[in-house]
C-alpha positions as a printed NumPy array, in Angstrom:
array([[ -4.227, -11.891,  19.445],
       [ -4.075,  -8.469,  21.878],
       [ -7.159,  -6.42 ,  21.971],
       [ -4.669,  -4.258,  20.228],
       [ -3.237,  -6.412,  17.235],
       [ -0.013,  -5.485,  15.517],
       [ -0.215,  -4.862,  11.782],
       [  3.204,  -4.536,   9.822],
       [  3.357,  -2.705,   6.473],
       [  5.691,  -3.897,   3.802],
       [  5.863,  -1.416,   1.341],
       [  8.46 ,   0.527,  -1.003],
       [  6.287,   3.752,  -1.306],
       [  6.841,   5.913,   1.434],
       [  3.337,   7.649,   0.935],
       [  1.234,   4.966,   0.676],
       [  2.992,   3.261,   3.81 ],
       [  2.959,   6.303,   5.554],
       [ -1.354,   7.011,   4.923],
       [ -1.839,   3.321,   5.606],
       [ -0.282,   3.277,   8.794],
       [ -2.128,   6.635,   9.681],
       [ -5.183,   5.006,   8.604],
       [ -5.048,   1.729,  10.402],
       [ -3.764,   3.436,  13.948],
       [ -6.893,   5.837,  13.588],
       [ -9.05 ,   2.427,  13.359],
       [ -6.998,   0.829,  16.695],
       [ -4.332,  -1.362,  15.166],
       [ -0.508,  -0.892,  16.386],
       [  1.384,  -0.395,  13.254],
       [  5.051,  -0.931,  11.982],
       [  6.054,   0.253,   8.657],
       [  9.254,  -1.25 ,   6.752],
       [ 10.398,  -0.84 ,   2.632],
       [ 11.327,  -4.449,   1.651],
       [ 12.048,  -7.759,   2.905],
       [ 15.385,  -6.838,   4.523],
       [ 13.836,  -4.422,   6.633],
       [ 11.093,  -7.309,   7.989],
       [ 13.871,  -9.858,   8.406],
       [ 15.518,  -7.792,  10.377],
       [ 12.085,  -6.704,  12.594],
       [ 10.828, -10.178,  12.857],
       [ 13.831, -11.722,  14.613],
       [ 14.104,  -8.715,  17.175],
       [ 10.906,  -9.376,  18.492],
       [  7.481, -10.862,  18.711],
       [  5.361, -11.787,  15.67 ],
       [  2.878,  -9.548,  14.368],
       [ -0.85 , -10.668,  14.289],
       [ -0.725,  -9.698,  10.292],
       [  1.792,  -8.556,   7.739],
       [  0.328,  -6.268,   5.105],
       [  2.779,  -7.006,   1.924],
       [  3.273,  -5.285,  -1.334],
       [  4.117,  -7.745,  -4.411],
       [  6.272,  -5.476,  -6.521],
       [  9.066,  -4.417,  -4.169],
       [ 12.558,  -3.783,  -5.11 ],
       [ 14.918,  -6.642,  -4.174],
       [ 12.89 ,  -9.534,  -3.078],
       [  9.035,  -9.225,  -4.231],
       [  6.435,  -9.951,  -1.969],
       [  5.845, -13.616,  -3.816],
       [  9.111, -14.571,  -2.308],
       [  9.22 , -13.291,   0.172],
       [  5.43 , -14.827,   1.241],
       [  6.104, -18.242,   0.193],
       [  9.543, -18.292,   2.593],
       [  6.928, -16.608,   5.575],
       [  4.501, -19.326,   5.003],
       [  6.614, -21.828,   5.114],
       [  8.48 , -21.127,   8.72 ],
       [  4.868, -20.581,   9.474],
       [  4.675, -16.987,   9.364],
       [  1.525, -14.913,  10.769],
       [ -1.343, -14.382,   8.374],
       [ -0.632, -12.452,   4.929],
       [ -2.908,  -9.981,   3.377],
       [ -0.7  ,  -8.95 ,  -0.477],
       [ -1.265,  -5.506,  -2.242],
       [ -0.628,  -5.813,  -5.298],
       [ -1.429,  -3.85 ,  -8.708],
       [ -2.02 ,  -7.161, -10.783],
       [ -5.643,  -7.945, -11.181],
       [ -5.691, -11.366, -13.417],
       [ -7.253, -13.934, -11.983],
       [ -3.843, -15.993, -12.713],
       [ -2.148, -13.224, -10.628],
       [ -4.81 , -13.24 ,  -7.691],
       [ -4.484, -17.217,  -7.561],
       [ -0.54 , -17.393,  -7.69 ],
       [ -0.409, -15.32 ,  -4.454],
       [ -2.756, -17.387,  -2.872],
       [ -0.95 , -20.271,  -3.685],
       [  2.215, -18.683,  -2.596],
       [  0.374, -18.641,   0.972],
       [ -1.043, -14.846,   1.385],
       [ -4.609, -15.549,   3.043],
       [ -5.804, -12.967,   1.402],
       [ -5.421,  -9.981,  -1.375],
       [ -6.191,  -6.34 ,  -2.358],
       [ -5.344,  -5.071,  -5.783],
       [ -4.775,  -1.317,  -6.265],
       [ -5.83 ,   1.413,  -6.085],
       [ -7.543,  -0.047,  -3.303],
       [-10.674,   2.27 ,  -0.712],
       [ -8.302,   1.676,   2.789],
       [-11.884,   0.695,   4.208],
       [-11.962,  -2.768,   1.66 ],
       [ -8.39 ,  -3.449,   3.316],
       [ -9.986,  -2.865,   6.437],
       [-12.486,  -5.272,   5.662],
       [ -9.688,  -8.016,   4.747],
       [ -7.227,  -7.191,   7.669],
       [-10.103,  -7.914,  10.393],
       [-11.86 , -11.142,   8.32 ],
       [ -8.219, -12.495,   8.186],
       [ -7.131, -12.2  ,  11.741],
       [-10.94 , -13.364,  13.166],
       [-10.108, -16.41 ,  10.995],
       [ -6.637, -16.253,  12.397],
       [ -8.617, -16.523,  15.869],
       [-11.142, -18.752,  14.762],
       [-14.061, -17.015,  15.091],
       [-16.836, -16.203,  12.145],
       [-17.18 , -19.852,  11.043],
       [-20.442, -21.353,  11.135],
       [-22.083, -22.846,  13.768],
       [-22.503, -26.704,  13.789],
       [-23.541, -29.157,  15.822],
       [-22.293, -29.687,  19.883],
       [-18.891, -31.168,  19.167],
       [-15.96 , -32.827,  20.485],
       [-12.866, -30.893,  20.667],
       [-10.619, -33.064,  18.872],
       [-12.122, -34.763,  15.607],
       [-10.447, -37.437,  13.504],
       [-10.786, -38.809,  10.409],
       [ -8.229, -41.665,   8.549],
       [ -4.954, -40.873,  10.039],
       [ -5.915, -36.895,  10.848],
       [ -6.357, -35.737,  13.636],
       [ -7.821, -32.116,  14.535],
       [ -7.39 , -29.829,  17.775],
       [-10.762, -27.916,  17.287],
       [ -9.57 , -25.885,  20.252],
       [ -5.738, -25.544,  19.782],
       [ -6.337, -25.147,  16.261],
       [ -4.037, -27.894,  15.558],
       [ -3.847, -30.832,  12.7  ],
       [ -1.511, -33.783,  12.988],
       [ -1.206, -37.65 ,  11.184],
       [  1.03 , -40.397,  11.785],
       [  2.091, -42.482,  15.089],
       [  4.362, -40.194,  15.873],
       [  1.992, -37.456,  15.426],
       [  3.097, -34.973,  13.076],
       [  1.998, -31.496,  12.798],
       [  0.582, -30.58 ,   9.49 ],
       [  1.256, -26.527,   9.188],
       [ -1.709, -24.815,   7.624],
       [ -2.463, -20.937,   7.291],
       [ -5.254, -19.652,   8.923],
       [ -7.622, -19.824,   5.692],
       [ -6.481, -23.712,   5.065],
       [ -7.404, -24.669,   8.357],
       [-10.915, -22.885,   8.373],
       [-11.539, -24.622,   5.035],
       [-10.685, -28.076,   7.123],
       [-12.415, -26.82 ,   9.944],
       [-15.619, -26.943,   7.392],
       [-15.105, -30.415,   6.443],
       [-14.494, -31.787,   9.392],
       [-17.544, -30.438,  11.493],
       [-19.728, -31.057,   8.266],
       [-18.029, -34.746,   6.998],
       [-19.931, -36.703,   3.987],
       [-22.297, -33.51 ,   3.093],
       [-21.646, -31.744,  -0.505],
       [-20.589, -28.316,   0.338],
       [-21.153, -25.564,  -2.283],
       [-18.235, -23.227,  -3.116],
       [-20.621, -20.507,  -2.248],
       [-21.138, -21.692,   1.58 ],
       [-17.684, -22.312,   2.076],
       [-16.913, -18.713,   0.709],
       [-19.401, -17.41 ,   2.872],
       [-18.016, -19.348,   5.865],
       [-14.301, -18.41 ,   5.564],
       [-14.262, -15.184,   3.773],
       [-17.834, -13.229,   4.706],
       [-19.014, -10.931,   2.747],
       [-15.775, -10.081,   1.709],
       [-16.362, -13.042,  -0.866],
       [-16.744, -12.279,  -4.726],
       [-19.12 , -14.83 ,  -6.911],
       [-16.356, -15.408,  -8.917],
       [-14.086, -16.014,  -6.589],
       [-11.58 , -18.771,  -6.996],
       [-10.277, -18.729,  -3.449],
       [-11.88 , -22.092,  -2.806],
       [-10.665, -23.876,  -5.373],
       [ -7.113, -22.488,  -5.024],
       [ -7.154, -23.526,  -1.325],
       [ -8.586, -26.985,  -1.713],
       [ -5.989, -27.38 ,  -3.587],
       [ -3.828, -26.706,  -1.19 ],
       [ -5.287, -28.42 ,   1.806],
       [ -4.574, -31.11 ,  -0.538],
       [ -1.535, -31.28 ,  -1.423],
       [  0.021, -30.697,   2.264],
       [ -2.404, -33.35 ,   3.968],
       [ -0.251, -35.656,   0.759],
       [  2.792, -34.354,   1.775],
       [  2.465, -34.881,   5.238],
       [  2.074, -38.612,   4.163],
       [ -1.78 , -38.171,   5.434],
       [ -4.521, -40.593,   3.438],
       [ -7.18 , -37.816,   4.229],
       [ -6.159, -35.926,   1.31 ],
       [ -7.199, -38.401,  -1.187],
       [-11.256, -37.752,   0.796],
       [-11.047, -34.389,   0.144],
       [-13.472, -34.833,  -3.247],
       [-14.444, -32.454,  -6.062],
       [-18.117, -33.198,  -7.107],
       [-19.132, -31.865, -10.259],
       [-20.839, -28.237, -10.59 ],
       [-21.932, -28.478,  -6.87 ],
       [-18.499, -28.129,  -4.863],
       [-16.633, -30.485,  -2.968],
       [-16.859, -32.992,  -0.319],
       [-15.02 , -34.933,   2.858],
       [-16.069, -38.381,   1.953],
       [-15.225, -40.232,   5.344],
       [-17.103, -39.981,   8.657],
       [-15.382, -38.155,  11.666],
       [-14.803, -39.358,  14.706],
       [-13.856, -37.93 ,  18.317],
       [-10.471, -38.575,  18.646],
       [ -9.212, -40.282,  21.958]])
């Protein structure tokens, strides 16, 4: 990420883009406004990523849903959502969907702030917690993690298991913290800040996700990722430095 990161805004109302962008260039960020999903398609294969997409869920044509899932999965850069929905059921089917992160409106443009810069220091790796003098490449059953590339593979061939930013700080947890219960409040604090809401069911949503694509990448680890009853979850397999 450039001392200067790049922040695209997708979103259909002209004023609220238009304020946004004002606000977020007045705090240092490079900004690029677009209406819809065309409109990015077309910016994102003219030229380099952005460090973070800012995306509206109810847009004309393609909503932001689709249009996330189909980011995240050609590995897209991190995902903050605006959207007006404010169920719980609503908050967790975007996270699912792969945003990193979300802000319901009418939202302060200070709280988005907040999320854009907790988001891309997660992005960078930086505001997890401190642990114990470590290797740089940790494995456990048939994973294998880059501490320093930020990179996950399994298999013989080794396979690289794509994770957002969020999913890998969550692994990042376990894996510098293997066989130790860790509460859903500590691993809130650790990958969201004080950003994080009690009630928040970010971690559960994303365990669940860490899950399933350590199974899909055919990797046994995701079985060790355990739930333990009313005090959070757990890896259950020591870690060891990789070769």
């Amino acid at each position: 990420m450039s001392d200067c990161p790049t922040i695209v805004i997708v979103e259909d109302d002209g004023d609220i883009r238009t304020q946004l962008a004002n606000y977020l260039e007045g705090e240092g960020f490079r900004v690029v406004g677009l209406d819809g999903g065309a409109s990015l398609d077309r910016h994102l294969s003219s030229g380099p990523a952005p460090d973070l997409i800012v995306l509206d869920w109810m847009l004309p044509g393609e909503d932001g849903l689709s249009i996330c899932r189909r980011l995240r999965e050609g590995g897209g850069p991190p995902i903050v959502m605006l959207t007006a929905k404010d169920e719980d059921i609503d908050r967790v089917l975007g996270l699912e969907m792969g945003a990193d992160d979300y802000v319901s409106k009418p939202f302060n443009p200070r709280v988005l702030l907040a999320r854009i810069r907790a988001v891309l220091r997660r992005a960078q790796g930086h505001g997890l917690p401190a642990a114990d003098a470590e290797p740089e490449t940790l494995a456990v059953a048939d994973l294998v993690v880059d501490l320093a590339a930020r990179r996950v593979t399994t298999g013989e061939p080794a396979a690289e298991v794509s994770l957002t930013s969020a999913e890998y700080d969550l692994l990042h947890c376990f894996v510098t913290r293997p066989q130790r219960v860790l509460s859903r409040e500590q691993l809130l604090d650790w990958t969201r800040g004080r950003m994080a809401d009690a009630f928040d069911r970010t971690i559960d949503v994303q365990v669940s996700r860490l899950r399933h694509k350590l199974d899909a990448a055919g990797s046994t680890a995701a079985a060790l990722l355990k739930t333990v009853r009313n005090a959070g979850y757990i890896l259950a397999a020591p870690v060891r430095p990789a070769p």
